[in-house]
C-alpha positions as CSV (number, residue, x, y, z in Angstrom):
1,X,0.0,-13.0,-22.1
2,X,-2.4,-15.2,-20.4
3,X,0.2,-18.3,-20.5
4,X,2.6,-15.8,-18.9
5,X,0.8,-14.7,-16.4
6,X,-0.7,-18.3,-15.6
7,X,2.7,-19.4,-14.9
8,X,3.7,-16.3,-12.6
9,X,0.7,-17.0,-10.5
10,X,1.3,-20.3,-10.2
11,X,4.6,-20.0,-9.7
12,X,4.2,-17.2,-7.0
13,X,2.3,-19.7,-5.6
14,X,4.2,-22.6,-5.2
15,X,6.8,-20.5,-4.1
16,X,5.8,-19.9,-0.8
17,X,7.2,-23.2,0.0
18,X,10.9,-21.7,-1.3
19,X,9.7,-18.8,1.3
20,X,9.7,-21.5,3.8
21,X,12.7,-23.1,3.3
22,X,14.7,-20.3,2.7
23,X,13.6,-18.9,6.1
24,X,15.2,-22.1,7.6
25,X,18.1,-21.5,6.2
26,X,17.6,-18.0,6.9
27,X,17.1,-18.4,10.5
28,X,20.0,-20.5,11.4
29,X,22.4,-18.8,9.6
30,X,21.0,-15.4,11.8
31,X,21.4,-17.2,14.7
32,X,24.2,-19.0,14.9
33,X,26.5,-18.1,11.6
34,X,25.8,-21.6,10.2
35,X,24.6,-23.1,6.8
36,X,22.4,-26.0,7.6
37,X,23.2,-28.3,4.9
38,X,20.8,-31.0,6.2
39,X,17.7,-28.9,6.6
40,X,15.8,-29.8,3.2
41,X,16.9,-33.2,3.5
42,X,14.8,-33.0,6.8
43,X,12.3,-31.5,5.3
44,X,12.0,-33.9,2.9
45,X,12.3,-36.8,5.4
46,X,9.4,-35.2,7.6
47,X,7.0,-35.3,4.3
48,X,7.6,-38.3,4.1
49,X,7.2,-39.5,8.0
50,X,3.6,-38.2,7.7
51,X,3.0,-41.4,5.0
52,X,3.7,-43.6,8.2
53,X,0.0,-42.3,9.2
54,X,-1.3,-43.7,6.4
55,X,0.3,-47.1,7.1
56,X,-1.0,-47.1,10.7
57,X,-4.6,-45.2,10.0
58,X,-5.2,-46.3,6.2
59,X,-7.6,-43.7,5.3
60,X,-6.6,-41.4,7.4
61,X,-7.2,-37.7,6.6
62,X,-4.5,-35.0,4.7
63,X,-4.8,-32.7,7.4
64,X,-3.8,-35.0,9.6
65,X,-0.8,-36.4,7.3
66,X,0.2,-33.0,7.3
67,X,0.5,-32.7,11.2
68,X,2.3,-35.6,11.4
69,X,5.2,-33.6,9.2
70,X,5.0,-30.8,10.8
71,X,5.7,-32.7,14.2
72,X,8.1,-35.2,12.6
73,X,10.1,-31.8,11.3
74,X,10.4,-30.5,14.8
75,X,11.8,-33.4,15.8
76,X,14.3,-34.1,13.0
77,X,15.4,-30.4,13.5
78,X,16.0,-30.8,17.2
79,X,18.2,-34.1,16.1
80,X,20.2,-32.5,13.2
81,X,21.2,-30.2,16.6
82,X,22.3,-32.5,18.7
83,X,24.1,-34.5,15.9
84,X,25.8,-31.7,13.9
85,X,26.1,-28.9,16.2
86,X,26.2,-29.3,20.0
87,X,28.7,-31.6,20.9
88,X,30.9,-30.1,17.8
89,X,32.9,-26.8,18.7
90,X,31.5,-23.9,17.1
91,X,34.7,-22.6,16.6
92,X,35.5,-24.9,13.7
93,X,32.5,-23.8,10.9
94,X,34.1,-26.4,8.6
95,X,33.6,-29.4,10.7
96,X,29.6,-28.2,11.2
97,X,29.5,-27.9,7.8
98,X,30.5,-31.2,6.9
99,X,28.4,-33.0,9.8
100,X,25.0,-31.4,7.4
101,X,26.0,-32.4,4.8
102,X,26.7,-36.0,6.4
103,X,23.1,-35.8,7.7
104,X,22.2,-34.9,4.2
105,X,23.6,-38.0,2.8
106,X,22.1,-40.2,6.1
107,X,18.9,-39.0,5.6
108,X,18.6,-39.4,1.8
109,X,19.8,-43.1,2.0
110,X,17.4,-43.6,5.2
111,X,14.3,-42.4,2.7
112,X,15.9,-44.4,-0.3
113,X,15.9,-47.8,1.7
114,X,12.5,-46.8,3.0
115,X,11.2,-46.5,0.0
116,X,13.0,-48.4,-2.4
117,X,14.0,-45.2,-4.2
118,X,10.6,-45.2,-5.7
119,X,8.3,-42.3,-5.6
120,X,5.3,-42.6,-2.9
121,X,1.5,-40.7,-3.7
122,X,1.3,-38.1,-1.4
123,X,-2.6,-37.1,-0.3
124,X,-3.7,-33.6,-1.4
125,X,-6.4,-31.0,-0.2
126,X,-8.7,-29.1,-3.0
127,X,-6.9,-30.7,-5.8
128,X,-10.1,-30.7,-7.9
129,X,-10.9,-27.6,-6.8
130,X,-10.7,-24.7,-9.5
131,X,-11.7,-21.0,-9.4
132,X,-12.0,-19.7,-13.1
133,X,-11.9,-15.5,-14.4
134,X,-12.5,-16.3,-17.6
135,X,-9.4,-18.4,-19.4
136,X,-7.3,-17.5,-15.8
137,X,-7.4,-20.3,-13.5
138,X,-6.4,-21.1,-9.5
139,X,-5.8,-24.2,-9.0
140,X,-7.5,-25.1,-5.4
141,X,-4.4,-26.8,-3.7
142,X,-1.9,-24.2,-5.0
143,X,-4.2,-21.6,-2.8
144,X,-4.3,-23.8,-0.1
145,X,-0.2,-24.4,0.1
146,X,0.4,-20.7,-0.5
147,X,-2.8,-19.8,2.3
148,X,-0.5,-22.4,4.3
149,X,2.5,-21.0,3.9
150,X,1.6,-17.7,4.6
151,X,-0.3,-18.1,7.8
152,X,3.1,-20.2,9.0
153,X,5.3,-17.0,7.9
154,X,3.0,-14.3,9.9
155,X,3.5,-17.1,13.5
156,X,7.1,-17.0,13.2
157,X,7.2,-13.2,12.9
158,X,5.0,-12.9,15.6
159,X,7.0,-15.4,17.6
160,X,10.3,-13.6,16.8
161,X,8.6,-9.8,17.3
162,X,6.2,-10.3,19.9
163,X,7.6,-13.0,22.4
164,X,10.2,-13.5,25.0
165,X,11.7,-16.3,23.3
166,X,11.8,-14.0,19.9
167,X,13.2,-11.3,21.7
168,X,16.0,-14.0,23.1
169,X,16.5,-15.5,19.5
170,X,16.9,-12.0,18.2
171,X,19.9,-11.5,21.3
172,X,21.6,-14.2,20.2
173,X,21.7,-13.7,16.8
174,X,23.2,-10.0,17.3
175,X,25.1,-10.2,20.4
176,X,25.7,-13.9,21.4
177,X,28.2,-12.9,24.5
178,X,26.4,-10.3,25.8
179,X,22.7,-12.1,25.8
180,X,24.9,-15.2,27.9
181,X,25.6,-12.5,30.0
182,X,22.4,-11.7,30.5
183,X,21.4,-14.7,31.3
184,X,19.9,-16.0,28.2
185,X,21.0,-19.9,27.8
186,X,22.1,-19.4,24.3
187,X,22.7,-23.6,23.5
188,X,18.6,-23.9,24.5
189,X,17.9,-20.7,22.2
190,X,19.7,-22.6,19.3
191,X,17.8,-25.7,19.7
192,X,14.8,-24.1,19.9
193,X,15.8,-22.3,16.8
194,X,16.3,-25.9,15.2
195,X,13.0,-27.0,16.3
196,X,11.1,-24.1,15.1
197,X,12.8,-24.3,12.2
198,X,12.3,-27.9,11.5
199,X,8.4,-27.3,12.2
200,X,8.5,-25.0,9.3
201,X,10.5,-27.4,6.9
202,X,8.4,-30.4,7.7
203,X,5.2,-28.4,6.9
204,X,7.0,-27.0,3.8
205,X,7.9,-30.8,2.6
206,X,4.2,-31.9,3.2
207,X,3.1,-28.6,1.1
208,X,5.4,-29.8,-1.8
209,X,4.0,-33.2,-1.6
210,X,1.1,-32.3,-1.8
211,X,0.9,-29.5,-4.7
212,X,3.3,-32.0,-7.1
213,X,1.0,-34.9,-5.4
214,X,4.0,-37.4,-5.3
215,X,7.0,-37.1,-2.6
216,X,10.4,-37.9,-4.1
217,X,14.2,-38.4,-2.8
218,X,15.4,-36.9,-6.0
219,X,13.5,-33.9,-4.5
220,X,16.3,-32.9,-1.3
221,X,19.2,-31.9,-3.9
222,X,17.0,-29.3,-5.8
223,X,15.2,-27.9,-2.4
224,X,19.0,-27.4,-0.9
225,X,19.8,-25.3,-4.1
226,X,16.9,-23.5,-4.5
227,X,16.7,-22.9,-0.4
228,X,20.5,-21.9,-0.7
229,X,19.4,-19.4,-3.7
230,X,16.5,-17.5,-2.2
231,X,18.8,-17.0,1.0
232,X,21.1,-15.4,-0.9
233,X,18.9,-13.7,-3.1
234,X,16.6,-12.4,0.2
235,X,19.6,-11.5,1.9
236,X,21.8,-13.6,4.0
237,X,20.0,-13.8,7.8
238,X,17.0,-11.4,6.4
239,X,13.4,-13.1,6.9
240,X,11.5,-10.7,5.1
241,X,14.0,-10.8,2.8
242,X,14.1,-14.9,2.3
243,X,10.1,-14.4,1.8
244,X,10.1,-12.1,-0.8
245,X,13.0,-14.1,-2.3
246,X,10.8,-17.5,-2.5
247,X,8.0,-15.7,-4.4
248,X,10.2,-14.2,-6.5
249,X,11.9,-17.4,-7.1
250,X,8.5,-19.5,-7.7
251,X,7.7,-17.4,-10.3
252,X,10.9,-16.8,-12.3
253,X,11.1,-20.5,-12.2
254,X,7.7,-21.1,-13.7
255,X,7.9,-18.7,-16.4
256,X,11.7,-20.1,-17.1
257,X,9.6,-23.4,-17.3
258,X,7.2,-22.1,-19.8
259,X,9.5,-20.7,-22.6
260,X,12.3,-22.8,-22.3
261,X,11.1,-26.3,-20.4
262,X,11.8,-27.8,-17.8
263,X,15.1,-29.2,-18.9
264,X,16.4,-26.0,-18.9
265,X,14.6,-24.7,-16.1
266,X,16.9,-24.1,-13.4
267,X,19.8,-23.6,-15.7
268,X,18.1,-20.2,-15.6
269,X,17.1,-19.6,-12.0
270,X,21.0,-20.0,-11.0
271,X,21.3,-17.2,-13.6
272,X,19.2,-14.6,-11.9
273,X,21.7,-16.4,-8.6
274,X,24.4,-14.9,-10.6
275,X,22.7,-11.5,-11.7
276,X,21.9,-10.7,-8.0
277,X,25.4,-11.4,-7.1
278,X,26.9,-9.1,-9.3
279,X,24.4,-6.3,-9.3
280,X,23.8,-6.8,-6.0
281,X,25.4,-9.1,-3.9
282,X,24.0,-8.1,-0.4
283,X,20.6,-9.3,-1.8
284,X,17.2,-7.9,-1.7
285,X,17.0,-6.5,2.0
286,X,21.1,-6.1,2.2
287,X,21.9,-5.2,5.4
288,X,22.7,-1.6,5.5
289,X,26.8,-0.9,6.1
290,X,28.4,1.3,8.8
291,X,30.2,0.7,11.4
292,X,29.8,-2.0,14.0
């Protein structure tokens, strides 16, 4: 019992950075009907832009690497717009589609040659840190990712609830004609939408660097499929929904981990993909059916 419900705390844990990336998925597909194919990629990418730090300021501290991805993943979000969806019609989902996953690919062989495919030590905060009850342990940079997280989930719902620009984003996502009518520039509201979401994925890539402590380009495939899984799961365009997802995920996955290894690991999690789309397909918050 105490392995069990080390792993689900850890687990839980970690996955608040699934909550993160889920919401970016989330929050472009509310917005503009898209899958972002690119956006872990990105992620990943900005993780790894914050090691450029370290080549210009050796020494230089993890909260600043950290800062560095977070800005690094606003600006790769604002370029996956302009490369995969603005000058490409709307009107044809499959060619959007197919320019992510393009950027995907770019991105992943940008980091390969940048790298030389191998992995890179990432810096970590409170890594020897460790608060004990007894046997049960919390591991100090697990809190910190998941404190993190957390306080970058409660800004964007306060951005989306309690600002103009939320209340703009949340026109646009229901009513796309009518808020242009209204005078709400709705190609500015999706870019801003790609930037805010990029902010979030590069602070999720540095989070994941720095709990594993190494930063991988093996690592983009799985974060697409696991992002993909707790949108679906959460509820397709459903924030709250994508948050309680990534928990939910994070600690399935680790207690998957602990009986059946790692190997077998996410054979698993895309089982429980499989049991929420038959039992309930709509997901965790599905939207509520009537007439539109």
């Amino acid at each position: 019992m105490l392995d069990f419900l080390q792993a689900v705390s850890d687990g839980v844990l970690f996955g608040a950075t699934y909550a993160l990336i889920g919401i970016g998925f989330t929050l472009v597909f509310g917005v503009m009907h898209k899958i972002n194919m690119a956006y872990a990629a990105a992620s990943i990418g900005a993780a790894y832009s914050g090691l450029l730090l370290l080549e210009v300021m050796a020494g230089a501290p993890p909260a600043a690497v950290f800062a560095c991805a977070f800005l690094a993943g606003g600006l790769l979000g604002w370029v996956v717009y302009l490369a995969c969806f603005h000058f490409i019609p709307l009107s044809h989902p499959l060619a959007t589609l197919m320019s992510t996953v393009g950027m995907l690919l770019l991105i992943d062989e940008v980091v390969v040659h940048a790298t030389d495919g191998m992995p890179q030590n990432y810096p970590a905060m409170f890594d020897d840190v460790m608060l004990h009850a007894g046997e049960f342990t919390l591991r100090g940079d697990l809190l910190l990712v998941f404190g993190v997280c957390v306080a970058a989930m409660a800004c964007l719902l306060a951005l989306l609830y309690r600002t103009r620009l939320g209340l703009a984003t949340r026109a646009v996502s229901q009513q796309p004609i009518a808020a242009q009518l209204c005078g709400i520039q709705v190609a500015q509201v999706n870019a801003i939408t790609f930037v805010i979401t990029g902010l979030l994925g590069g602070l999720a890539g540095a989070m994941i660097g720095a709990s594993v402590g190494t930063l991988s380009p093996l690592l983009s495939g799985p974060l697409t499929v696991k992002g993909l899984v707790v949108t679906v799961i959460g509820g397709l365009g459903s924030i709250p929904g994508a948050i309680v997802a990534g928990l939910l995920v994070g600690g399935f996955e680790n207690v998957f981990q602990l009986y059946r290894g790692v190997t077998e690991r996410d054979l698993y999690v895309m089982l429980l993909l499989f049991a929420f789309l038959v039992f309930r397909p709509g997901g965790i918050f599905a939207p509520r059916g009537g007439r539109d």
